[in-house]
ZAMARGU-4260 file (C-alpha; in steps of 0.2 Angstrom, whole numbers, plus 5000, padded with zeros to 4 digits):
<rodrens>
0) 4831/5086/4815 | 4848/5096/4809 | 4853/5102/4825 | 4842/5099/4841 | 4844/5117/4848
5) 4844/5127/4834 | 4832/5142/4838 | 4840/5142/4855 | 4850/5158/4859 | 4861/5160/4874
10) 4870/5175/4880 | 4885/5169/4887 | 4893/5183/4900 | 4904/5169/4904 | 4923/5167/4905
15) 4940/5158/4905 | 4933/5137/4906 | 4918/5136/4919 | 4908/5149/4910 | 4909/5143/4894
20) 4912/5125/4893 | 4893/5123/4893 | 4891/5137/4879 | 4902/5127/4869 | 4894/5109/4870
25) 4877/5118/4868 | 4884/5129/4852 | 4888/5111/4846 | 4870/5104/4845 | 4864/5121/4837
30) 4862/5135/4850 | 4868/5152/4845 | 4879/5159/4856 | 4882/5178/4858 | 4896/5182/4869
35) 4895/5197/4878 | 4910/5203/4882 | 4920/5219/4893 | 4928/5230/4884 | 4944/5221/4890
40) 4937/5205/4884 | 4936/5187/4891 | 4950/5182/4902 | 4952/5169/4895 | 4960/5177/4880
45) 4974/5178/4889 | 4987/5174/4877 | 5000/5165/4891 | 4987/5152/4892 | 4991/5137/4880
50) 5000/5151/4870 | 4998/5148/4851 | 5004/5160/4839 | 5001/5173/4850 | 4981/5167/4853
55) 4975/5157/4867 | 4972/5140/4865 | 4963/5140/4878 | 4952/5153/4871 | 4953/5143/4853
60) 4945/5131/4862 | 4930/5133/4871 | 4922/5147/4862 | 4919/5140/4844 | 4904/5143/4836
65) 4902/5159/4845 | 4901/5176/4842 | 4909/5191/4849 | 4897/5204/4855 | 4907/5219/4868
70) 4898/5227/4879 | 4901/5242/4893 | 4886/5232/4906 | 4894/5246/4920 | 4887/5261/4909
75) 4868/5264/4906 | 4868/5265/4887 | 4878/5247/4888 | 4866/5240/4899 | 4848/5246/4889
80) 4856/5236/4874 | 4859/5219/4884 | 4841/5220/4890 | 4835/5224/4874 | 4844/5207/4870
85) 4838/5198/4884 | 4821/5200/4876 | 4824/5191/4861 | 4835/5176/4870 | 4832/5161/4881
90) 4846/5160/4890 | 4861/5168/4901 | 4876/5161/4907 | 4889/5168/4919 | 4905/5163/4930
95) 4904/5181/4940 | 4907/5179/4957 | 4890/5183/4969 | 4886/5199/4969 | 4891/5205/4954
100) 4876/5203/4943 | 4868/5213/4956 | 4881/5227/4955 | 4878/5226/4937 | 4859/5225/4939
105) 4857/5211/4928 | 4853/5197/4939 | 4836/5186/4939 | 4824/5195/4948 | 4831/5212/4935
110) 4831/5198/4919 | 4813/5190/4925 | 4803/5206/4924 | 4810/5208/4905 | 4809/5195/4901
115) 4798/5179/4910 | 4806/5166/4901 | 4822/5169/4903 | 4835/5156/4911 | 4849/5164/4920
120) 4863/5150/4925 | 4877/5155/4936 | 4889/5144/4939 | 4903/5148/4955 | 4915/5142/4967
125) 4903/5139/4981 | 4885/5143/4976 | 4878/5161/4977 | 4874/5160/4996 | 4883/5151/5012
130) 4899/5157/5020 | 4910/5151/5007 | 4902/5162/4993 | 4914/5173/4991 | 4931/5165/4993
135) 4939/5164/4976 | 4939/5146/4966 | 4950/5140/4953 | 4953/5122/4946 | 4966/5119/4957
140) 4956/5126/4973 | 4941/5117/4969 | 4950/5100/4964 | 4958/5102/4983 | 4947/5107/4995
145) 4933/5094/4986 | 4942/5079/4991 | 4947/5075/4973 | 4967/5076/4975 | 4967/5069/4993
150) 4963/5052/4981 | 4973/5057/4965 | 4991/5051/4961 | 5002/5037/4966 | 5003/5031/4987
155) 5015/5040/4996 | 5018/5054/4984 | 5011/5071/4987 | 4992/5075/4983 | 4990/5079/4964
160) 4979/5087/4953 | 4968/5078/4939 | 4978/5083/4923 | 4961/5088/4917 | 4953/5105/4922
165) 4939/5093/4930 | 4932/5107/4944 | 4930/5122/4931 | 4924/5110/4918 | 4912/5099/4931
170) 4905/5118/4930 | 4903/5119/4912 | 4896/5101/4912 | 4880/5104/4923 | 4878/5119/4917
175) 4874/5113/4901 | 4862/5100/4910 | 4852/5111/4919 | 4849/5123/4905 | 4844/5109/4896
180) 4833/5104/4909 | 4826/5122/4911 | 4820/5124/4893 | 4812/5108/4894 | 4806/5111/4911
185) 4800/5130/4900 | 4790/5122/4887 | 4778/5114/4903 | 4776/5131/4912 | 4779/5145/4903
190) 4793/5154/4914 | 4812/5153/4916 | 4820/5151/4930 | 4835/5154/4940 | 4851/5142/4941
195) 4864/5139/4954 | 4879/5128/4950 | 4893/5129/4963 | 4908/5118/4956 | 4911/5113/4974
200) 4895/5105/4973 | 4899/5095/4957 | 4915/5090/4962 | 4906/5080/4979 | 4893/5076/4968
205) 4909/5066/4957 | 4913/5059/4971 | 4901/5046/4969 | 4902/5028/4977 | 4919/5034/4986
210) 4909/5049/4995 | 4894/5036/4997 | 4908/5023/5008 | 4916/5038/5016 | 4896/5046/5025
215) 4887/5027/5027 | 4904/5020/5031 | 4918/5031/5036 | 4928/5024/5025 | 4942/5035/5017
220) 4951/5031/5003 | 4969/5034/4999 | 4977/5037/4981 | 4981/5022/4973 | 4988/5027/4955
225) 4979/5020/4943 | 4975/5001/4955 | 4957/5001/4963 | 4950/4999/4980 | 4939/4985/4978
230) 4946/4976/4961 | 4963/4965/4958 | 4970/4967/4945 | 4963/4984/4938 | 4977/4993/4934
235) 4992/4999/4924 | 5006/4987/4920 | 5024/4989/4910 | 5025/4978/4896 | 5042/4979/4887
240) 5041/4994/4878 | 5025/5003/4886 | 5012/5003/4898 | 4994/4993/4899 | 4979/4993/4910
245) 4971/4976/4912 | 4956/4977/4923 | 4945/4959/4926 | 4933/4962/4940 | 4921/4945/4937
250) 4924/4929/4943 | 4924/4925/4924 | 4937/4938/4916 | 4948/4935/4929 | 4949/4914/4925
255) 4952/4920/4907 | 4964/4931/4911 | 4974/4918/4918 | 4972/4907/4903 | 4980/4920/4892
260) 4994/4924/4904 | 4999/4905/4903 | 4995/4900/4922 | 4978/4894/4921 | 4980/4887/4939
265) 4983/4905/4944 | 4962/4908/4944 | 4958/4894/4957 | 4975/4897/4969 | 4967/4898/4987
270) 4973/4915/4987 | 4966/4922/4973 | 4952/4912/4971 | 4935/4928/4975 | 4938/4946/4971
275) 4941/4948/4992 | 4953/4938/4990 | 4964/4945/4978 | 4961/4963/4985 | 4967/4955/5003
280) 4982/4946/4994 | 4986/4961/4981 | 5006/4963/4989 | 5008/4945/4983 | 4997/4945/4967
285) 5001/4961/4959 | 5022/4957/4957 | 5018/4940/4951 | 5009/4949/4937 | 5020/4962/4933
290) 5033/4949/4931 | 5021/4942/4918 | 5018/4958/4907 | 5035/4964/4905 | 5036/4947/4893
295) 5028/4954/4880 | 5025/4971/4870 | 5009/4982/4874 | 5004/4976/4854 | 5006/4959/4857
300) 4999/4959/4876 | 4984/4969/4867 | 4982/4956/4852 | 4979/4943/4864 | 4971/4950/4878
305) 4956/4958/4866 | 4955/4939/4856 | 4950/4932/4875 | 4935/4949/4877 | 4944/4956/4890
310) 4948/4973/4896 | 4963/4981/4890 | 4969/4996/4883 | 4985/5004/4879 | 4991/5018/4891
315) 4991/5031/4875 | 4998/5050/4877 | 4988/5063/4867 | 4999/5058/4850 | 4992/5037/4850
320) 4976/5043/4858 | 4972/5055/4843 | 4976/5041/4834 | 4967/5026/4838 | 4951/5023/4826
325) 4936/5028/4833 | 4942/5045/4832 | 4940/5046/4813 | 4926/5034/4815 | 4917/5046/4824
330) 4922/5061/4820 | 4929/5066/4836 | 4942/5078/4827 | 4933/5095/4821 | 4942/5109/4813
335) 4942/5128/4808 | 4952/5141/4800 | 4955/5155/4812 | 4959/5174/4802 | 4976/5175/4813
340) 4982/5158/4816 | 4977/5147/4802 | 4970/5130/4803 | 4965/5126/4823 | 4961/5105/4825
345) 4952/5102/4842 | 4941/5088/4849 | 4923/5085/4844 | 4906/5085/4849 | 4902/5068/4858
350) 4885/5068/4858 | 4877/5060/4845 | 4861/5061/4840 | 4851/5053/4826 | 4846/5064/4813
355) 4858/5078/4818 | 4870/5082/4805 | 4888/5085/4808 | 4889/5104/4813 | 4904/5112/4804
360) 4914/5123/4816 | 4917/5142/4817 | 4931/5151/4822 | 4933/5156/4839 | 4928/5175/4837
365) 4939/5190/4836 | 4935/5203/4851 | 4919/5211/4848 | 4921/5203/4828 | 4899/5201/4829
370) 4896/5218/4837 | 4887/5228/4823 | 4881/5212/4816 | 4872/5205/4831 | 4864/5225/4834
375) 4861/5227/4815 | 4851/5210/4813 | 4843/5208/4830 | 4839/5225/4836 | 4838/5233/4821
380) 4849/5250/4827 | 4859/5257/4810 | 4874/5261/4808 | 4874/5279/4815 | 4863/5272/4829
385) 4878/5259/4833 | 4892/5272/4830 | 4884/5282/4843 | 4884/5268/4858 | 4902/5266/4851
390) 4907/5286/4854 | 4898/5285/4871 | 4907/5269/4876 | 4892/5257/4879 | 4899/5245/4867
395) 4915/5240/4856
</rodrens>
């Protein structure tokens, strides 16, 4: 097995993060992925956008390994050369808001009749039904309304956002899955099918154990930084030239803890004794340790703390986090040459997988840079043929 997916082709209509985070993961374990593109071409091109030598990194990004296919789908000539594509491909991804696939006339029940084992994922704000189907979503919306900022950030300060994109790439994410799940689901029954991924829904859906306390218990939470509801000390602290987060939840870690910190009496204290009573008793517990960590440096806090098997880890910016080992060890650094910016290093495919080789990267393609190629090799149209859907505007 060199790449698990290889054979797989998806036509990736999608834009910008949501609709093409899952493209990119899924390029990484060997699916070919055609972008079809407007004329104008993804927005996420936009070069204001994590500018970088005039490019979008963005962009850079999450569209490796693809190619670059533009195609008018609003004219008639643009449309008969997509279906002709969908024929030959398993798999369609967009982020269009409802309606427009149909406006288009490219949505499932269209794709099905052309092809029967096509998969057609779209992944929106909301779902493609409901009342809120056709309120615009972005990140920040999304992150918001979803309950995630209402628990993000430090008490007292006003809501914040996960420095992440996580609502546009909770898209991307189960995206991937359910197209994973589809093609295997495929391989049973002989037919597509049709997928709906609302990043509203995925962001409740993150919200786990917190949105399980909230509907059994009506519990709700409130930020608390980087500390934890249930669990003292789980936290950051300073140390005297950085910050550390420490964490020991069992009865076990947190008597060890104590040991290394030099008040071993510390773990059977009446009021620190059981995880309740730490939480209960955190306004006194918390300063007393604090006081203890800003002893030491985060090296040596970190030396002594991993020596006793406990949970520790430096609070690392991107600089140290690129830096620490298991990203060489595992190969969590990939790279390209890109034709107008040079040399692009960006991070890795995590999934690994025995017998898959390392998959070198592509460049993220220039607009339309796949056009001819994709309709030369898998239509078979020749050269006048595609210069005539160029002169009428059905492609780019």
């Amino acid at each position: 097995m060199s790449h698990p997916l290889q054979g797989v082709r998806i036509l990736e209509l999608g834009q910008i993060i949501a609709g093409t985070y899952g493209g990119q993961v899924l390029s990484d374990l060997g699916a070919e992925v055609i972008k079809i593109e407007s004329p104008k071409g993804d927005l996420g091109r936009n070069a204001s956008v994590a500018p970088y030598r005039g490019l979008s990194g963005l962009f850079l990004t999450f569209n490796r390994n693809k190619k670059s296919v533009v195609i008018d789908l609003k004219t008639d000539a643009g449309r008969g050369i997509f279906y002709d594509l969908v024929k030959l491909s398993d798999v369609v991804i967009d982020n269009f808001r409802p309606g427009v696939l149909e406006r288009l006339q490219i949505d499932y029940q269209t794709l099905s009749r052309i092809n029967p084992r096509i998969i057609q994922c779209s992944v929106t704000g909301f779902g493609m039904t409901g009342s809120y189907k056709d309120y615009p979503a972005l990140d920040l919306s999304i992150q918001a309304i979803a309950g995630h900022m209402a628990v993000t950030g430090e008490p007292g300060r006003p809501p914040a956002r996960v420095g992440i994109p996580l609502g546009d790439l909770s898209g991307g994410i189960f995206a991937m899955q359910s197209v994973l799940t589809a093609l295997f689901d495929r391989e049973r029954t002989g037919r597509g099918s049709q997928i709906d991924i609302s990043m509203f829904d995925a962001m409740l859906h993150l919200l786990t154990y917190m949105g399980t306390m909230w509907l059994t218990n009506g519990e709700l939470p409130k930020p608390s930084g980087s500390a934890h509801d249930y669990t003292v000390p789980w936290q950051a602290f300073a140390a005297s030239d950085g910050y550390l987060v420490v964490a020991a939840r069992e009865p076990a870690t947190w008597v060890r803890l104590c040991e290394v910190l030099g008040e071993p009496e510390l773990a059977f204290d009446p009021r620190f004794a059981t995880a309740e009573d730490r939480v209960k008793n955190r306004g006194i517990l918390v300063p007393h340790l604090e006081a203890i960590f800003r002893t030491r440096t985060v090296a040596e806090w970190l030396e002594c703390l991993r020596a006793a098997d406990l949970s520790v880890a430096p609070v690392n910016h991107f600089d140290k986090a690129f830096a620490e080992a298991p990203v060489a060890e595992r190969e969590m650094i990939v790279e390209y040459d890109h034709p107008d910016v040079g040399k692009v290093r960006l991070p890795g495919n995590p999934i690994k997988m025995s017998g898959m080789a390392a998959k070198p990267s592509t460049p993220a393609p220039r607009l339309g840079e796949h056009t001819d190629a994709v309709l030369g090799q898998l239509l078979s149209l020749s050269a006048d043929e595609i210069a005539s859907l160029r002169q009428q505007g059905a492609i780019g």
